[in-house]
Every structure is written in C-alpha cells, then in structure tokens.
C-alpha positions in Angstrom: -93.8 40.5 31.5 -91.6 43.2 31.7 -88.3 42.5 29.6 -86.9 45.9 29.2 -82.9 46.6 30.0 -83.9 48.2 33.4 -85.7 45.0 34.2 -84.6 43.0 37.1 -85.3 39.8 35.1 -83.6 40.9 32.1 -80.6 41.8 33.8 -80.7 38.5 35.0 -81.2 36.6 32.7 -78.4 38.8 30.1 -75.9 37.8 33.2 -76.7 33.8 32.7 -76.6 34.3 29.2 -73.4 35.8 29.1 -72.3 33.7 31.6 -73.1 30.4 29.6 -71.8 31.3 27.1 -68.4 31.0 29.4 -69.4 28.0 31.0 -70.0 26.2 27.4 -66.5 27.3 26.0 -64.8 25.8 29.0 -66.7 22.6 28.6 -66.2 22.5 25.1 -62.5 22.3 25.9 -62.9 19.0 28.0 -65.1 17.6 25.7 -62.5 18.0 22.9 -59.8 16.4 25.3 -62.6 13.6 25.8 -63.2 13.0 22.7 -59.5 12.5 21.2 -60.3 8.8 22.5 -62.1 8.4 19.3 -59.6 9.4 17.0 -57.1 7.0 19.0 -59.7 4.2 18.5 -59.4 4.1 15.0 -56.7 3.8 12.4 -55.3 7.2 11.5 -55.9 8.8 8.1 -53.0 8.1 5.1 -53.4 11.7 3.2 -52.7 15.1 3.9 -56.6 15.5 3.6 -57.4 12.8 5.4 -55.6 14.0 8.3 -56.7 17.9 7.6 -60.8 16.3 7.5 -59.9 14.8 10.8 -59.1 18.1 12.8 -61.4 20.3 11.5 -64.3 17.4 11.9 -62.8 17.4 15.9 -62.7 20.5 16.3 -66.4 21.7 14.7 -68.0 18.8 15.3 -67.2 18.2 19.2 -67.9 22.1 19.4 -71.3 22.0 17.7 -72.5 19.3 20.2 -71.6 20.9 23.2 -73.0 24.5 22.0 -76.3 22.2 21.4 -76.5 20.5 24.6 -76.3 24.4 26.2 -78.9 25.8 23.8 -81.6 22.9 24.5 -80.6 22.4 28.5 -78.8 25.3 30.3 -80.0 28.6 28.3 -84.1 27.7 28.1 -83.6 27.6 32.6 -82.0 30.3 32.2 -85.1 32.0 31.2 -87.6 30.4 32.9 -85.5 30.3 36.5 -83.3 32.7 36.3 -81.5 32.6 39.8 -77.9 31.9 39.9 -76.9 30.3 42.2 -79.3 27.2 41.3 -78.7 27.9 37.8 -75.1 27.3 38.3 -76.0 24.0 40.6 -78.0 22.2 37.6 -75.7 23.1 34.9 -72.7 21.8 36.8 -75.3 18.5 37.1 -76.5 18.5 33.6 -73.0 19.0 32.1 -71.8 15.9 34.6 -74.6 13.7 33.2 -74.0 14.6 29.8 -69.8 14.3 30.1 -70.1 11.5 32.5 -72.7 9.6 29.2 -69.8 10.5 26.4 -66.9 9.0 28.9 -69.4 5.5 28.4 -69.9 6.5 25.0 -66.1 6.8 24.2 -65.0 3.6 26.4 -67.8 1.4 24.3 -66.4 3.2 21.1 -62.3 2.0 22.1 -63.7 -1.6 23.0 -66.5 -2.1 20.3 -65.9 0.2 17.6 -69.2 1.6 18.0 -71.5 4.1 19.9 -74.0 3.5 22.2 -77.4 1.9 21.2 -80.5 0.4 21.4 -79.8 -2.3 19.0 -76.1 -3.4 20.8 -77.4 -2.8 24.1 -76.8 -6.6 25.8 -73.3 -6.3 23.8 -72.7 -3.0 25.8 -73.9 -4.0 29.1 -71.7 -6.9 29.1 -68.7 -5.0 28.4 -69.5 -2.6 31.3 -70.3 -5.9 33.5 -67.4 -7.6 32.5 -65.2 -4.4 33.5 -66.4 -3.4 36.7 -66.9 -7.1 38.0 -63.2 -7.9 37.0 -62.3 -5.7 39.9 -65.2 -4.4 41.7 -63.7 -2.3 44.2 -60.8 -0.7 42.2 -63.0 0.2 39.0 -65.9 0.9 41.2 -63.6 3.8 42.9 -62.6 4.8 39.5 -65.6 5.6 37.6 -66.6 7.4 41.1 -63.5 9.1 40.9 -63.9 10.4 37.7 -67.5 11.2 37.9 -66.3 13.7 41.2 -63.4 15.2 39.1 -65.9 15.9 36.3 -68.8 17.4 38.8 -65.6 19.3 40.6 -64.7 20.4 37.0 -68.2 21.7 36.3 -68.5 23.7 39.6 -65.2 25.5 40.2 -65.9 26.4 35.8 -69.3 27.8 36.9 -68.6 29.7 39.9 -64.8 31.0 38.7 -67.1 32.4 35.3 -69.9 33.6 37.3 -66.9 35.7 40.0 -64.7 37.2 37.3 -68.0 37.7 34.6 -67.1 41.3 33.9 -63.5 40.8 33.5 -64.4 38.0 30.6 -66.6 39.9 28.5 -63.5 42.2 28.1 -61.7 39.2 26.1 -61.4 39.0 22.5 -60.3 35.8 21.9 -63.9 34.2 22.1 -64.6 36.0 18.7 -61.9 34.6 17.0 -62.5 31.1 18.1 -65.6 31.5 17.3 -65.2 32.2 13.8 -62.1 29.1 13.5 -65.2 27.1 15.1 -67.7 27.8 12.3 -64.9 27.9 9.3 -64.3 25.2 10.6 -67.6 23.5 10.3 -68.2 25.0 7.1 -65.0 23.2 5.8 -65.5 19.6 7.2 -69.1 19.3 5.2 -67.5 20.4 2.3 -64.8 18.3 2.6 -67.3 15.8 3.3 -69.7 16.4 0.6 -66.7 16.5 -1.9 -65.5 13.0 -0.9 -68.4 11.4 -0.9 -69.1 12.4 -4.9 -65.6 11.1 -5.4 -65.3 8.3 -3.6 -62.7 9.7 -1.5 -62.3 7.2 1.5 -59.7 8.0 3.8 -62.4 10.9 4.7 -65.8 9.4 4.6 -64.1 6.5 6.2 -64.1 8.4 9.3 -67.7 8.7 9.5 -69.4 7.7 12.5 -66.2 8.1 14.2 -67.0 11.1 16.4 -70.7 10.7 18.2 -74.0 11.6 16.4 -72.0 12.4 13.0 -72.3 10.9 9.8 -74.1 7.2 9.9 -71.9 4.7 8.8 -72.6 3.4 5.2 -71.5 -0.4 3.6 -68.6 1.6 1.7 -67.3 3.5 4.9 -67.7 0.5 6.8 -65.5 -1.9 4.9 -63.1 1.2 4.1 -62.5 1.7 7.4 -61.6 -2.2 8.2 -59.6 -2.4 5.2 -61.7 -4.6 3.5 -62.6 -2.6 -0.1 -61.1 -2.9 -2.9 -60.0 0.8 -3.9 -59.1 -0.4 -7.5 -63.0 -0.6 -8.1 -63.2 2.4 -7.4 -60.1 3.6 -9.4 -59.0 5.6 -6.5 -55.4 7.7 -7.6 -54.4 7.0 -4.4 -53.2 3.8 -3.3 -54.1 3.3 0.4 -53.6 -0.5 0.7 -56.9 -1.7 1.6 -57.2 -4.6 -0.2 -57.3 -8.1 0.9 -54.1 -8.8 -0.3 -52.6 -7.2 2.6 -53.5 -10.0 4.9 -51.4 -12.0 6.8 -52.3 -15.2 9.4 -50.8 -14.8 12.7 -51.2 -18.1 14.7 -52.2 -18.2 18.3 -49.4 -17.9 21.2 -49.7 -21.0 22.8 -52.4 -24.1 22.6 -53.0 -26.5 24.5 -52.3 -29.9 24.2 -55.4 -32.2 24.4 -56.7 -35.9 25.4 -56.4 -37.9 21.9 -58.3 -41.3 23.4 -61.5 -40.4 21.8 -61.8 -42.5 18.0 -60.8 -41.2 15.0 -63.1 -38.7 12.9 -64.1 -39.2 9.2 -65.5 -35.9 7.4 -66.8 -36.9 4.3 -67.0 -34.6 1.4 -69.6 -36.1 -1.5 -70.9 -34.9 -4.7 -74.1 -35.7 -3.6 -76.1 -37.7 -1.5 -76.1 -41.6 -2.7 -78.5 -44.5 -1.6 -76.6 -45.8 1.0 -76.4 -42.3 2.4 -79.7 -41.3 2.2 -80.4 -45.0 4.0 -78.5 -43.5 6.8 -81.0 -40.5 7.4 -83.8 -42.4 8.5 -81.8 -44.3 11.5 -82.2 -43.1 14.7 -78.7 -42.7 16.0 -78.2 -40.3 12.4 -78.6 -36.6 12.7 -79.5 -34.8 9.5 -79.9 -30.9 8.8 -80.5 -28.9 5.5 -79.1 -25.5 7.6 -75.0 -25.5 6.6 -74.1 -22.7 5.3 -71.7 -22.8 3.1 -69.6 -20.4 0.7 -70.0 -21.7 -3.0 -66.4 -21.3 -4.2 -65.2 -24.9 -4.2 -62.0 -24.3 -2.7 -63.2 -21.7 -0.2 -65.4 -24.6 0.9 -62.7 -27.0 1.6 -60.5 -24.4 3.2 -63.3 -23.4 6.0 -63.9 -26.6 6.2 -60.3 -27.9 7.1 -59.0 -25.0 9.2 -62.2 -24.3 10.3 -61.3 -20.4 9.3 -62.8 -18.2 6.7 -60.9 -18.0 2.8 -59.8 -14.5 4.2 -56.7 -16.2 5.3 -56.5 -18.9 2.6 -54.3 -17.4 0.7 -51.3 -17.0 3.1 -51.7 -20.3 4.5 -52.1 -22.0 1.7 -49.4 -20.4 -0.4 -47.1 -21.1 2.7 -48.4 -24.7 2.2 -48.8 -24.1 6.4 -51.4 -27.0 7.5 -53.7 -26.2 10.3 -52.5 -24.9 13.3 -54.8 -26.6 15.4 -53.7 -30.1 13.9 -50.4 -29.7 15.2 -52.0 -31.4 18.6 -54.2 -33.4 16.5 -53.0 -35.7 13.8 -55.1 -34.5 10.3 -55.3 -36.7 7.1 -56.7 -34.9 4.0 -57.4 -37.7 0.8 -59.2 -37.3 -2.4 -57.9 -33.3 -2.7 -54.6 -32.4 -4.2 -54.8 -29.0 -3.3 -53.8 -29.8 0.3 -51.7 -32.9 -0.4 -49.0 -30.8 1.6 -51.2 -32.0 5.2 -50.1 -35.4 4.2 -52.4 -38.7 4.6 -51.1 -39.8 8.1 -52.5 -43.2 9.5 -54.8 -43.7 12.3 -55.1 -40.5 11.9 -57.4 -38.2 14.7 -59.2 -36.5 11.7 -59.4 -37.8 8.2 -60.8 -35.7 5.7 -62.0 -37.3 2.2 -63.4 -36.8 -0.8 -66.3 -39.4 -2.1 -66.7 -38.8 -5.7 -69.7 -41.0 -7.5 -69.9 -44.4 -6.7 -67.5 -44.2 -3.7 -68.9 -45.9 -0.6 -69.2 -44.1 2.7 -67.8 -45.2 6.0 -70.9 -45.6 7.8 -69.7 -48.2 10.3 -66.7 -45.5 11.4 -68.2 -44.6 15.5 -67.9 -40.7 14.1 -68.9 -39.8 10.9 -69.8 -36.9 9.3 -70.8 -36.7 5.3 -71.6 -32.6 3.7 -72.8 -32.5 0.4 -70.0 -30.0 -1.5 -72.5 -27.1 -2.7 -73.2 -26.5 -6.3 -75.0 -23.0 -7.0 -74.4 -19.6 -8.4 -74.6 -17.7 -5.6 -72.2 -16.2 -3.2 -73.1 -18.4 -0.1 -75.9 -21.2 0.0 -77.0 -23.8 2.4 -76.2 -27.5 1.4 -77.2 -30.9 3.3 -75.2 -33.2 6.0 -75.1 -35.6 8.0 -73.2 -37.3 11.1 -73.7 -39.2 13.9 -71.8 -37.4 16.3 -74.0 -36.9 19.6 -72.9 -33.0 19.6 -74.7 -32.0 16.3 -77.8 -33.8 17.7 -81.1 -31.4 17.9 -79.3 -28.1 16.8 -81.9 -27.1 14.0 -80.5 -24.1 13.5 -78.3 -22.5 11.1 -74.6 -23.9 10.8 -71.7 -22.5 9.6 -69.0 -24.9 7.7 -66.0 -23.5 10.2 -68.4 -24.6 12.4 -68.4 -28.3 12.1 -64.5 -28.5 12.8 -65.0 -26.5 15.7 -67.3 -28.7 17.3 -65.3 -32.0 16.3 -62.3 -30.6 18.4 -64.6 -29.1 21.4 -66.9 -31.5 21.8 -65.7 -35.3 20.1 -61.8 -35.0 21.4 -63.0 -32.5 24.5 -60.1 -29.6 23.7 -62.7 -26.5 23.6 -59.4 -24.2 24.6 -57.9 -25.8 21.3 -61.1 -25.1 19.3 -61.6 -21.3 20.3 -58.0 -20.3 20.2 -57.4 -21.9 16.2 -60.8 -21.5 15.1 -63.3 -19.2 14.1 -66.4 -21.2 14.3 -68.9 -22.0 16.9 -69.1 -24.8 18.9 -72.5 -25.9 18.1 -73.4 -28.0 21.3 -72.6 -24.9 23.9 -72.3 -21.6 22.0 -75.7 -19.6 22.3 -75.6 -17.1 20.0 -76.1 -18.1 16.3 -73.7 -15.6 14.2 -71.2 -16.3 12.3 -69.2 -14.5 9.5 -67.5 -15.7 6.8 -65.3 -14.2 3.8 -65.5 -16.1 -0.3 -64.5 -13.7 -3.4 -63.9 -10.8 -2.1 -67.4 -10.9 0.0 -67.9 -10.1 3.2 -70.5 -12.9 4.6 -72.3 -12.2 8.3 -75.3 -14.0 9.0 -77.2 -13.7 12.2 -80.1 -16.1 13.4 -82.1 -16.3 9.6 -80.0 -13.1 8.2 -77.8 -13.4 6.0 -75.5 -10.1 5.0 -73.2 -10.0 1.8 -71.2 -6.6 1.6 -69.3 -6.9 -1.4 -65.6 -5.4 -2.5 -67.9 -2.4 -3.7 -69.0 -1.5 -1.1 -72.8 -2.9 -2.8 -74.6 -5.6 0.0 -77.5 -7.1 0.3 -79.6 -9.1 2.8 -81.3 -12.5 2.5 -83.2 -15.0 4.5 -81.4 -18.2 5.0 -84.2 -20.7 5.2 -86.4 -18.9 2.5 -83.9 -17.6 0.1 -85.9 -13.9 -0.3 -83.9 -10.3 0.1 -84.5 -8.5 3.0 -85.2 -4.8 3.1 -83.8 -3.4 6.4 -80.8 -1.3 7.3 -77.4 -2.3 7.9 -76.8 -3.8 11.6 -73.7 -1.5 11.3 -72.6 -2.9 15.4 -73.0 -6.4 14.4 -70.9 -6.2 11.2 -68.3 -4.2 12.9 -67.9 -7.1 15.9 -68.1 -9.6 13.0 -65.4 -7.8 10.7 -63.1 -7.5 14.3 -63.9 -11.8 14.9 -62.7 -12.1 10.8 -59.3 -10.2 11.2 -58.6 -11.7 14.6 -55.7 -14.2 12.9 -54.8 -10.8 11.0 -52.8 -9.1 13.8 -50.2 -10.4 15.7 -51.0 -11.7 19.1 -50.4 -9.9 22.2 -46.9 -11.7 24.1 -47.3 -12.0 28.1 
C-alpha cells in the first residue's frame, strides 16, 4: 500500500486525523460539563488540597477518557475507511452512544452513589424503571430530547471542524491545553500516590468518584460517608468524620394506627429455661437460631427497642427521647434501667422485659416473643428466639434484631406506614430481599443473604458466613455497602418539608 505524502490515502487519512483530533477537543468539553454531576453528587472536599486534587482529577481524568474512546473507536476507521463524509456520520453516532451511556452513568451515580455494573444491575434497572414509568410520556420525551441535542451536538462539531479544518490547525491554543491536560494528569497521581502513603482522606476519598478511576477501597469508602475515625489514623487535620457528629432527625409525619390488636410481650432472657424450651416443641411456637444480633449489651437492647441501629443511640438516648414510633403506640420497658425514662405504662401495646434466672415467661400472653441476650466476643453473632406471632412463621432465614420490632408494628398492630417510616428493619413476613445493616462499636455491620460484612473505624473489614461462622475471601460489594451506609444515615439528615 502506498502511504507516501502524495498518496491519495495518506492525504486522507492526515485530514481525519487532524480533524479528530478537533472533533475529540470539542467533545472533551461536553464531557467535562457532563461530568461536573459527579462532583455535585458527592460532598465537597474540606482542604485547600482536597479541593486542588478535585480539579485537576476533572480536568485530566475526564480528558484522558474521552482522548481514549477516539484512539480505540474513531482514529483506527479512520484508517481502514477513510471517507469523510461517513467517517463523520459514525463518529457523530459513536460519540452519541458513548455520551448518551455517561448521562446513565452519571444519573445512577446522583441517585445511587455508584457507577454502572454488573453486580447492581436489578438495583439500576429499577431506578431507570421507576423514573420513566413515573411519567412515561414526559421523561420518555426527555431522554429523547437529550439524546437528539447530543447527536445534533456531534454533527454540527463534526461538520463545522471538517469546513473550517485549515483555519484550525492555525491555532495555538490546542498546544497549551494540551500540556495543562497532561500536567495536569501527572499532578493528580501524584497527588494521589502521596495521599494514599499518608492516609490523606479528603483526596483518596474521592476515588471512584469520576468513572473508571480509582476502585473504591473499605478506607475511602467509609471516609467518604463520614464514617472513619480520623483520630486512628492521627490525621493533623480534623475533618469531622467521626460518629460523634451524628444527630437523629425523626420522620415528618406518621401515621396514626388501629391499636385493637392485643398487647405484645418481648421477652429478653439470659438464656433459654425449661419451660421455654417446653414451648419449642408446640406447634403453634415458631423457633429460629438465624437473629443476628450485635454483642454490645446495650447496643442489643437499643435495636431492639427502637428497632434502629446504635448509630443513633447516643443522641436519643442522651436526650432520654423514647421511640418515635411509640408515640402512636403505647411502649412499656421493665427489668432495664437504662431506659426507665420510656416509663412502664399499663396495658401497654408493647411491653418489653427483662427475665433474669428463675423468672417465668408469659407463655399464655396471645403474642409473645422471648430472644436469648447474646453472650460472645465477637462484633455481631446470631443468638436463639422464639414467638408465636403468625408473621415470624416459616422465615428460616436470617433476622436482623431491628427487625423483630418492625414486624410487630407491620404485621401484629397492621401499621406498615408506621413501621418503614420509624424503623430501619425489615418486615419479615413481606420484605423480599434479606439485607440488613447494622452499626455496634464503631463497626459498620451489612449482611446480605449468608454474608456478613464488618468494616471497622480503621478502615480494616472482614467477611464471614452467618450460618457457618468461616471468613470469606471475596471483594468488597462496594454498591451494596454504599446503599446500606445511605439506609444507616437515613435518621441522620433532616427530612425533606412538603
């Protein structure tokens, strides 16, 4: 093949070259506008180098991708069909697909807090069901409407380069912006490289911000939700991350609720005793070994009152502020002086005891429910109970301890709208997916179906099995943890006002 400078082809194929070039700097441009939605998704940096990591990361990063998307798509056509007009035609499509891809990519990133994947993929389409089918026609029109501007976009760039080619390759300013691109580039991984040895996070929290970047790590991950505690990592800097900062924001409005159903007794024992374990072998007795359960005693009976994690047990607490949920139904708490502020209130919708050794059981009540208080060394365990509530019935699966109050409401006094809006749990006679996530000394505690995740304060985490007790070895479901950090902070930020 002839490729010499007097070569038709060459010629050719110098012109698409030059004028891709063109065509990748403008779309480089609207892929930096694009992407600024990621920097809004996320809470903005708190140093000076925080903020200076940010910019150059946008402005490198973003670049890099387009330039790469040109290099492995537009330019190799180029060469091999080098006629302009169609050229021109399948970029314009190309860079349409590949925009029209990081709009999704950006609008799952603002709602989800992550990117687009195989592993979240029922999560994503949901979100994208849920959207369009809120108002088919309307956000129909608009994703056609932007998918035209961006096609329209691509075409009159390609054509208006392609026209006035000459007259660019006079310009100077692509050189310089060339070289702020790659200075640019050079800095962030420094940056990055330098922050990571010192445990700098207000940069390395922002990885995995901006698409195919950094992979997010356990550290960056609970960084980012203000979840670590910096003073482990004697940071100079105090950027007010720690889970002191949080405060409980109660719900709007609930709903009141139908109170005719009998009263509840939730039994916590000490262990099992022989007129309990009498109980397990009755028919109209449901019995499970699956309740998971945080091993902090007072974490235990916190979840298990307010059916929330121990995130939020100290501001409730310390306000001495009883459930919210019990202000539609009445709550007795005996046996526990830390929560003698509830009050022991008679006929009481709930009452919640404590059977020490020797104490008898109420196993004539119509709904009963008795949890053995866990004793072990570990972070989180799984501990024995039993009720004969009809809504527990047949669920062998795992439970969380916010769970069982959850259900009581939903399902025993029928106020489900009650239930979601206090509660963090699952409602165990409806609710599909089993996942929970929890929060006990400073531990971050998601488990999913049989997995168990503990990400501590540290930023260290492991992974267990919850029926066999053994560590897992496999990576960080980084999409699930994010959803479950968002469901644990949902109390921590004020509710939106109609």
């Amino acid at each position: 093949m002839n490729l010499s400078s007097h070569s038709p082809f060459s010629s050719k194929a110098s012109q698409l070259l030059s004028w891709g070039h063109w065509f990748t700097f403008a779309n480089i441009g609207l892929v930096l506008l694009i992407t600024l939605s990621y920097l809004a998704a996320d809470k903005a940096p708190s140093t000076a180098l925080g903020w200076l990591y940010m910019l150059v990361t946008w402005l490198s990063h973003t670049s890099f991708i387009t330039f790469c998307v040109f290099v492995l798509s537009i330019f190799p056509l180029s060469l091999v069909f080098p006629y302009p007009r169609h050229i021109r035609g399948m970029a314009a499509c190309i860079a349409t697909l590949g925009i029209s891809v990081l709009c999704i990519d950006a609008f799952v990133y603002f709602q989800l807090g992550y990117h687009l994947n195989l592993q979240a993929l029922p999560e994503i389409l949901s979100l994208i069901w849920k959207t369009i089918s809120g108002s088919p026609a309307i956000n129909s029109l608009i994703v056609l409407a932007i998918i035209a501007s961006i096609l329209s976009f691509e075409l009159i760039v390609g054509n208006h380069a392609w026209r006035h080619l000459e007259r660019l390759k006079g310009y100077s300013f692509p050189k310089l912006a060339s070289s702020i691109l790659v200075t640019c580039f050079a800095t962030s991984h420094i940056m990055h490289i330098w922050a990571d040895a010192n445990s700098y996070f207000d940069i390395t929290m922002q990885d995995n911000v901006l698409p195919l970047s950094y992979p997010t790590t356990a550290k960056t991950l609970l960084a980012r939700h203000e979840l670590l505690d910096m003073q482990e990592y004697k940071q100079a800097r105090s950027l007010n991350v720690g889970p002191n900062a949080v405060t409980y924001h109660p719900p709007a409005s609930l709903d009141v609720c139908p109170t005719q159903s009998p009263p509840v007794h939730l039994v916590i024992a000490t262990a099992l005793t022989e007129q309990t374990e009498r109980l397990l072998a009755h028919p109209s007795w449901y019995h499970s070994d699956q309740l998971l359960a945080p091993t902090n005693i007072e974490d235990f009976r916190f979840n298990l009152i307010y059916g929330l994690p121990a995130y939020y047990k100290k501001p409730l607490m310390a306000n001495e502020q009883p459930p919210v949920w019990s202000s539609r139904l009445t709550l007795s708490v005996t046996g526990m002086p830390q929560f003698d502020y509830i009050g022991k209130v008679a006929d009481a919708n709930i009452v919640v005891s404590y059977a020490g050794e020797g104490d008898s059981l109420p196993e004539d009540a119509p709904a009963t429910i008795v949890i053995v208080e866990p004793d072990s060394s570990d972070i989180v365990t799984t501990t024995r109970f039993i009720t004969n509530i009809p809504a527990f019935f047949g669920h062998s699966e795992l439970i969380q301890i916010s769970d069982v109050m959850t259900t009581i409401i939903a399902e025993q006094f029928k106020c489900s709208p009650l239930a979601t809006a206090s509660m963090l749990g699952n409602n165990v006679a409806t609710d599909t997916l089993n996942e929970g996530v929890n929060y006990s000394r400073g531990v971050l505690i998601a488990y999913k179906k049989d997995r168990i995740t503990l990400i501590a304060q540290d930023g260290s985490y492991k992974q267990i099995s919850a029926k066999e007790g053994f560590t897992l070895d496999q990576k960080l479901d980084v999409p699930f943890l994010i959803q479950s950090i968002k469901r644990l902070k949902q109390f921590n930020q004020a509710p939106a006002r109609n």
